[in-house]
C-alpha positions as CSV (number, residue, x, y, z in Angstrom):
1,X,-2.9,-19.3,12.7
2,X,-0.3,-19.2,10.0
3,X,0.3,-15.1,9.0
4,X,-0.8,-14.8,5.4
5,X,1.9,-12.8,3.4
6,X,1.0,-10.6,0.1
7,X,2.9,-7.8,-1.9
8,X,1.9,-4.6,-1.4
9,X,0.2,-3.2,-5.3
10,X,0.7,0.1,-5.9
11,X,-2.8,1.8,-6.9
12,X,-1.5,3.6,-9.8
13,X,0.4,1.2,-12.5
14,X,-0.9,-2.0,-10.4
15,X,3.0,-3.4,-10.0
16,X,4.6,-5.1,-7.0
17,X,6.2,-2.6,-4.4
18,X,9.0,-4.0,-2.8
19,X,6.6,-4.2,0.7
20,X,4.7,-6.8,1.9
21,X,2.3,-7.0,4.5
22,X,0.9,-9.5,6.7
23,X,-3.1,-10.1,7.4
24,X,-2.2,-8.8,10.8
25,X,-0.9,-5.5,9.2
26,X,-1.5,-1.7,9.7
27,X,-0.9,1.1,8.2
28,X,-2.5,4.8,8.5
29,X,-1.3,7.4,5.8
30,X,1.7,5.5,4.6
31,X,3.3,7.2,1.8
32,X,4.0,4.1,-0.7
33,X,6.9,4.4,-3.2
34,X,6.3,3.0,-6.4
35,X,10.1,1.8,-8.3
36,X,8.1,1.1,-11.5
37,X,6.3,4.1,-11.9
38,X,8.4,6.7,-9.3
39,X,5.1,7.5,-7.9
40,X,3.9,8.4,-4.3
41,X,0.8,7.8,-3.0
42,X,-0.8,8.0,0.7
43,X,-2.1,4.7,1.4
44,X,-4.3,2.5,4.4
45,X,-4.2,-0.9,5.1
46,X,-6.4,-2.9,7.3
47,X,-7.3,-6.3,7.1
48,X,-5.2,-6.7,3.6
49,X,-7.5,-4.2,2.3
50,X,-5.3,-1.0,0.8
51,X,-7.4,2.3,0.5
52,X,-6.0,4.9,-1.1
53,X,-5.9,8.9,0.6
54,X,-7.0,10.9,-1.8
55,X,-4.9,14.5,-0.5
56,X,-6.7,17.8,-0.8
57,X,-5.4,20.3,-3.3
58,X,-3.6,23.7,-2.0
């Protein structure tokens, strides 16, 4: 089986990160840099699915 490659999209302007990940990929509460919009975000991935960590408010 050939790995499948794919950019990582951030989840708030919906650009290319400068990640990629594989179908073979995980990730548990990644924090994802965004260059484009200079945003952070806790992220998922499983099965080239991203879900997004919503963080609870202090």
């Amino acid at each position: 089986m050939i790995p499948r490659l794919e950019w990582i999209i951030c989840p708030i302007c919906s650009n290319k990160t400068r990640l990629k990940m594989r179908n073979d990929t995980i990730l548990k509460n990644f924090p994802l840099y965004c260059p484009k919009c200079k945003k952070e975000s806790l992220i998922e991935v499983k099965n080239m699915k991203i879900k997004i960590i919503k963080e609870p408010d202090a």
